[in-house]
C-alpha positions in Angstrom: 162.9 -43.1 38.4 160.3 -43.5 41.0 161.7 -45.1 44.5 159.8 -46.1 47.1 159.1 -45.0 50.5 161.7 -47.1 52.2 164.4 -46.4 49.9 163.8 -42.4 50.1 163.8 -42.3 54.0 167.0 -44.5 54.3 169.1 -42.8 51.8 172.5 -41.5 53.5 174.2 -41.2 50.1 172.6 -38.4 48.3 170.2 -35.3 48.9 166.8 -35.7 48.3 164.4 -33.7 46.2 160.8 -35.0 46.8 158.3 -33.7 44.4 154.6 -34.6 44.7 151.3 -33.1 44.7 148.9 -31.7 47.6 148.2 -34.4 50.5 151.0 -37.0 49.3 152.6 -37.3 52.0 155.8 -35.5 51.4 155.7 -33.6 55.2 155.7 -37.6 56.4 158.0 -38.6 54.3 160.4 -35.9 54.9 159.7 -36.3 58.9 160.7 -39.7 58.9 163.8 -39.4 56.8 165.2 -36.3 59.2 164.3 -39.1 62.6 165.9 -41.9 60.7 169.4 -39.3 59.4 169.3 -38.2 63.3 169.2 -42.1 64.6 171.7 -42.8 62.5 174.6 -40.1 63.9 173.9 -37.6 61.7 173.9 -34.1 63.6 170.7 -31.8 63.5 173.3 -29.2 61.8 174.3 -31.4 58.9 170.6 -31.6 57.8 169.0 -28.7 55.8 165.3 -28.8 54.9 164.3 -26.4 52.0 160.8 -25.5 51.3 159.7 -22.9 49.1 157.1 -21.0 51.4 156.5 -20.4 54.9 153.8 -22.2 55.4 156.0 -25.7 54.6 158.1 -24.8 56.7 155.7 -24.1 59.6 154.4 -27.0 58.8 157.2 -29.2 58.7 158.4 -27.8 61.9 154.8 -28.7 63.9 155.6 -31.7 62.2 158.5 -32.5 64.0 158.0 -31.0 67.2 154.7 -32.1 67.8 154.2 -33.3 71.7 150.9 -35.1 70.4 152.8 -36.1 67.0 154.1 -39.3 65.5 157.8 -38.3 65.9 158.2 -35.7 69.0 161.0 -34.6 68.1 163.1 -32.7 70.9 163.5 -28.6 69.7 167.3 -29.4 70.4 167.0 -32.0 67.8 165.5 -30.0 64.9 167.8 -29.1 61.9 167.5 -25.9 59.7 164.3 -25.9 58.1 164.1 -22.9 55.9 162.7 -21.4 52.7 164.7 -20.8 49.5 164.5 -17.8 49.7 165.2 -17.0 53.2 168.3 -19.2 53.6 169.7 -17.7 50.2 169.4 -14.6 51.9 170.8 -15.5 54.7 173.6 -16.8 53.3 174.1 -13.5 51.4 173.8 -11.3 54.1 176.2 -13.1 56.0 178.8 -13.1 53.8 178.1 -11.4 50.3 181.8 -11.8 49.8 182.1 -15.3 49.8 179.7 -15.3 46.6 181.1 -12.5 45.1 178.7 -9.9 45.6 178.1 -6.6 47.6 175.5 -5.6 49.5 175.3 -2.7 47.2 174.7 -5.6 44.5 171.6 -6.9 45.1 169.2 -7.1 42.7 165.8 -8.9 42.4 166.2 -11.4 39.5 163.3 -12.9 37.0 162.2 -16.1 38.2 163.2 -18.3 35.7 166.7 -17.1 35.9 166.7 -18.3 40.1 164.9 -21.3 38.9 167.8 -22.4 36.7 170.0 -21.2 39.2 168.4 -23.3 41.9 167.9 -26.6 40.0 171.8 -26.1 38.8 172.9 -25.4 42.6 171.2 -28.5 43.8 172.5 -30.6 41.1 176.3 -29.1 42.3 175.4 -30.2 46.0 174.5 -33.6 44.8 177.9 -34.5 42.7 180.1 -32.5 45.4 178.1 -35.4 48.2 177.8 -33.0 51.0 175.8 -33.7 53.6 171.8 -34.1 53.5 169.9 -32.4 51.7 166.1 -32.6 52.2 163.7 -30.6 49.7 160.4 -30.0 50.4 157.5 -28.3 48.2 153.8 -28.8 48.1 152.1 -29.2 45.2 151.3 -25.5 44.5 154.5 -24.4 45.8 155.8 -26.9 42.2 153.4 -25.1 39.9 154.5 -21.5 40.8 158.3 -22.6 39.9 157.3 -24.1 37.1 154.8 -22.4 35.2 155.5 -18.9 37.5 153.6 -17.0 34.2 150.4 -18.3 35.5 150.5 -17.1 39.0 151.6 -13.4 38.1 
């Protein structure tokens, strides 16, 4: 079900998985939900923004913080904003107990197995209603989890 702008950057009730191709405005988007979650009392550390490379997240974060931007947001104000990949590991390297695992466990897995494991995780975060979850991918970022085969 498609919503529309107004009803993705006001959601409080539920994470957010915003899926779209290049130029969409998804960095917007996501920019003015995090200003509206922060005016609204939520705390810079109850919001996560996941992207799947760097560069999002670079992006996101210029975004934000901007002095010459739309929001000019201040750095105190900015929440995690993070790959996949890096706050997985960071989680993990914290505390590889807590998910069962050693450090002497590690392993890289096949993408398709993290993909399924990813979509299944975010789907668990959305039932348990924990607090914000903002995702953010750009359109090439979406074809590479997808169909990784033809980016090998």
């Amino acid at each position: 079900m498609a919503l529309n702008y107004e009803s993705i950057v006001t959601n409080t009730e539920s994470p957010t998985l915003v899926l779209a191709g290049p130029g969409a405005g998804k960095t917007h988007l996501l920019s003015d939900r995090v200003v509206r979650l922060l005016s609204s009392g939520a705390s810079s550390t109850e919001i996560t923004v996941l992207t799947f490379g760097k560069d999002a997240s670079l992006n996101m974060r210029e975004e934000l913080l901007s002095p010459s931007g739309h929001w000019q947001l201040p750095a105190a104000d900015l929440p995690r904003i993070a790959t996949l990949h890096s706050l997985g590991f960071e989680i993990v390297n914290e505390s590889p107990r807590t998910v069962g695992l050693r450090k002497a466990d590690l392993a890289v897995q096949p993408v398709a197995f993290v993909s399924e494991l990813i979509y299944r995780d975010a789907a668990y975060i959305h039932e348990m209603g924990s607090s914000p979850l903002l995702t953010y991918f750009t359109g090439n970022d979406i074809k590479k989890l997808l169909w990784p085969a033809h980016f090998a």
